[in-house]
C-alpha positions as CSV (number, residue, x, y, z in Angstrom):
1,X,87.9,95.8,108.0
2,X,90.3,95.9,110.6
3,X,92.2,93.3,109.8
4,X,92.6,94.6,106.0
5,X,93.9,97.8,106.7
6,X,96.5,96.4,108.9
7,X,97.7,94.2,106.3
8,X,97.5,97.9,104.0
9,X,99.8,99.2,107.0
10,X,102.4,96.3,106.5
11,X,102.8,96.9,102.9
12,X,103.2,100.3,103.2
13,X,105.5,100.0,105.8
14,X,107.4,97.3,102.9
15,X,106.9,99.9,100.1
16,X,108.8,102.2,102.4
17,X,111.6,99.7,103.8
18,X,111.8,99.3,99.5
19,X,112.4,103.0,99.0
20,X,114.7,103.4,101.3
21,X,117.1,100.7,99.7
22,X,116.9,102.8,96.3
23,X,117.6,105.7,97.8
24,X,120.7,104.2,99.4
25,X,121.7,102.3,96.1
26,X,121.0,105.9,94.3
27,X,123.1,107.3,96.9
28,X,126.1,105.0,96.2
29,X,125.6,106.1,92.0
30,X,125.7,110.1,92.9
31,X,129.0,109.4,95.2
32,X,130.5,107.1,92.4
33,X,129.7,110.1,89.5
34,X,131.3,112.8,92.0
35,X,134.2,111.9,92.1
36,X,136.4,108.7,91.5
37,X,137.3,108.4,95.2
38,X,133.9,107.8,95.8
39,X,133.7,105.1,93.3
40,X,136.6,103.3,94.7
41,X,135.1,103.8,98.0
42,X,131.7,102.1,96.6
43,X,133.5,99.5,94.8
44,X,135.5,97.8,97.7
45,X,132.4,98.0,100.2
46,X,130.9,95.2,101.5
47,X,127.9,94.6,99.7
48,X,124.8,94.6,102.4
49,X,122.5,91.2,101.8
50,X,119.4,92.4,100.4
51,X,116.0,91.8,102.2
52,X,113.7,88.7,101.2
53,X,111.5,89.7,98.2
54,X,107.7,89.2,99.2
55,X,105.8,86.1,98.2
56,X,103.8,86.2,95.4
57,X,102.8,90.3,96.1
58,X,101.2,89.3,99.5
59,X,103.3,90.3,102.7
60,X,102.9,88.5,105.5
61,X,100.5,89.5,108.2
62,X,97.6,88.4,110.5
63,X,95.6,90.1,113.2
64,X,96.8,89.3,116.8
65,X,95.2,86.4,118.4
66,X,93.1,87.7,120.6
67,X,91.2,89.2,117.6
68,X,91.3,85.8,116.2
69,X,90.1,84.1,119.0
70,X,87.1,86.4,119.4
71,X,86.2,86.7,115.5
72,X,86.2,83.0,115.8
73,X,84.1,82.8,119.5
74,X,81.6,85.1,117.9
75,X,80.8,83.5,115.0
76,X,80.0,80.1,117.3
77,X,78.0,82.2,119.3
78,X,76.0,83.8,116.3
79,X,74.9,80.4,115.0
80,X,73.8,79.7,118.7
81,X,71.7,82.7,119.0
82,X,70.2,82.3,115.7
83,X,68.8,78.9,116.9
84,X,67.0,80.4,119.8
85,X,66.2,83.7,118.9
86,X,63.0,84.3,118.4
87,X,62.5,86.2,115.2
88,X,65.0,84.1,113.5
89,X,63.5,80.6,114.7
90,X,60.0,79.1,113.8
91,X,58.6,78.9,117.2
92,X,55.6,76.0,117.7
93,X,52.8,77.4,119.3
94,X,51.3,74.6,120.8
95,X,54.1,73.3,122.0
96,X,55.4,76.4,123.5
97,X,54.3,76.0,127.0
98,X,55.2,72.1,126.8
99,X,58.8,73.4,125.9
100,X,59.5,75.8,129.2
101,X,57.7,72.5,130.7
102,X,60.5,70.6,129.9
103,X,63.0,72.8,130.4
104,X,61.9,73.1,133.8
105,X,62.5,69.8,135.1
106,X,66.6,70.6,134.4
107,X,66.3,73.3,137.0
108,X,65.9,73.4,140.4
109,X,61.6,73.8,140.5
110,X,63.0,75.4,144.5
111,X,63.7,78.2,142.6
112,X,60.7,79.2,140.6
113,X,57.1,80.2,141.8
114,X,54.8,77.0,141.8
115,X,52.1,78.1,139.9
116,X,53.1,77.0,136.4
117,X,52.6,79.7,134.7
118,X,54.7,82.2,136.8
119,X,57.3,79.4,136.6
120,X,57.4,79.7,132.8
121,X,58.0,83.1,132.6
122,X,60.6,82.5,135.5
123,X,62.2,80.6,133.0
124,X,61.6,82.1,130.4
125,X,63.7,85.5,131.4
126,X,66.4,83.8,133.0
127,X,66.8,82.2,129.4
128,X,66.5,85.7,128.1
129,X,69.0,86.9,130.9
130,X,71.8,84.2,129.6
131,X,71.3,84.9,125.6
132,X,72.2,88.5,126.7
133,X,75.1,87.7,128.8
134,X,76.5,85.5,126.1
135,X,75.8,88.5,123.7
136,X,77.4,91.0,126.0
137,X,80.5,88.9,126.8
138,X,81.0,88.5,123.2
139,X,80.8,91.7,122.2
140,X,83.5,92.2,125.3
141,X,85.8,89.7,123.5
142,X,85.6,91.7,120.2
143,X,86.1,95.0,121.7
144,X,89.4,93.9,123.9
145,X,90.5,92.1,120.7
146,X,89.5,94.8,118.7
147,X,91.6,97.4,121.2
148,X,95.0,94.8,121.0
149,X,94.3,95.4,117.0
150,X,94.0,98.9,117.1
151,X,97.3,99.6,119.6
152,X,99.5,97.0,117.3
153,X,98.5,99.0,114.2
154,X,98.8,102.7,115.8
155,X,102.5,101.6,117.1
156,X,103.0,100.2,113.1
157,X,102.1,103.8,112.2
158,X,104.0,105.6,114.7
159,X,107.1,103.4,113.1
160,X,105.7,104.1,109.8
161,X,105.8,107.6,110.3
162,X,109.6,107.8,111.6
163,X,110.7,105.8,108.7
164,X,108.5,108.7,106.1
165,X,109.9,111.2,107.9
166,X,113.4,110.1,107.8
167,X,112.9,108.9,104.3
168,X,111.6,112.3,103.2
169,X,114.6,113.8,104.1
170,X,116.8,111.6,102.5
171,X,115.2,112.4,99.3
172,X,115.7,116.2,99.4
173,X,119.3,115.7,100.4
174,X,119.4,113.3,97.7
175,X,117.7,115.7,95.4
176,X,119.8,118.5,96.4
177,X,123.4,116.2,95.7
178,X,121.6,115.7,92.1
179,X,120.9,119.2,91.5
180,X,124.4,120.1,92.7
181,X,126.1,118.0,90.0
């Protein structure tokens, strides 16, 4: 969602860059109808190289990389936890106990208690314990890329707003040269 409104923000921002050259072409008609000084004046400037017309109606933009990179982390990570969480997996039963077993002998058994059942449930939350800091630190990763997001897309308003503003008061000056001939 965040990502769509800030490519909203950058054709707004286009829209506005677009308004402002009509108001500047308008501007050079009003001085050319005044008076004919101004028409000569208009007629022997140098004509300013218009801006690059958008590609096929889409402007470019993309979210910063950091966003990117933690969209794309996350969605590795959700695949991973849907394999091993619980209510999404089809656990075995039997084969429950045979599984922390096994998963034992890949960690130090110095560690755990050595009755076996204590050592499963050893296990078994230190398992827990990593699926939640692999949650947490993704969810950290999409809230610093989230907050890079959000600061590029309130300085593009802050911009935005300038060039409305200045914009805005072209067009009553504008209006008012109108109203005046």
């Amino acid at each position: 969602e965040l990502v769509r409104q800030g490519e909203a923000l950058k054709r707004t921002e286009q829209m506005v860059d677009k308004m402002e050259q009509d108001l500047k072409t308008s501007q050079k008609h009003i001085n050319s109808i005044k008076s004919v000084w101004g028409g000569l004046v208009n007629y022997f400037k140098a004509k300013r190289p218009e801006s690059k017309p958008e590609q096929n109606g889409t402007p470019e933009y993309s979210a910063n990389t950091r966003l990117k990179e933690a969209m794309l982390s996350s969605k590795e990570q959700e695949s991973k936890y849907q394999e091993s969480h619980p209510n999404l997996r089809k656990l075995e039963n039997s084969g429950l106990l045979t599984l922390f077993c096994t998963e034992l002998s890949s960690v130090q058994r110095d560690s755990y208690p050595k009755n076996q059942h204590l050592r499963a449930y050893h296990q078994k939350i230190d398992n827990n314990l990593d699926e939640m800091s692999s949650g947490l630190s993704r969810l950290k990763n999409l809230a610093l890329g989230l907050q890079t997001e959000i600061d590029e897309q309130d300085n593009m308003l802050d911009r935005l707003t300038r060039k409305v503003e200045t914009l805005d008061l072209n067009i009553k000056s504008t209006d008012k040269k109108v109203r005046q001939l």
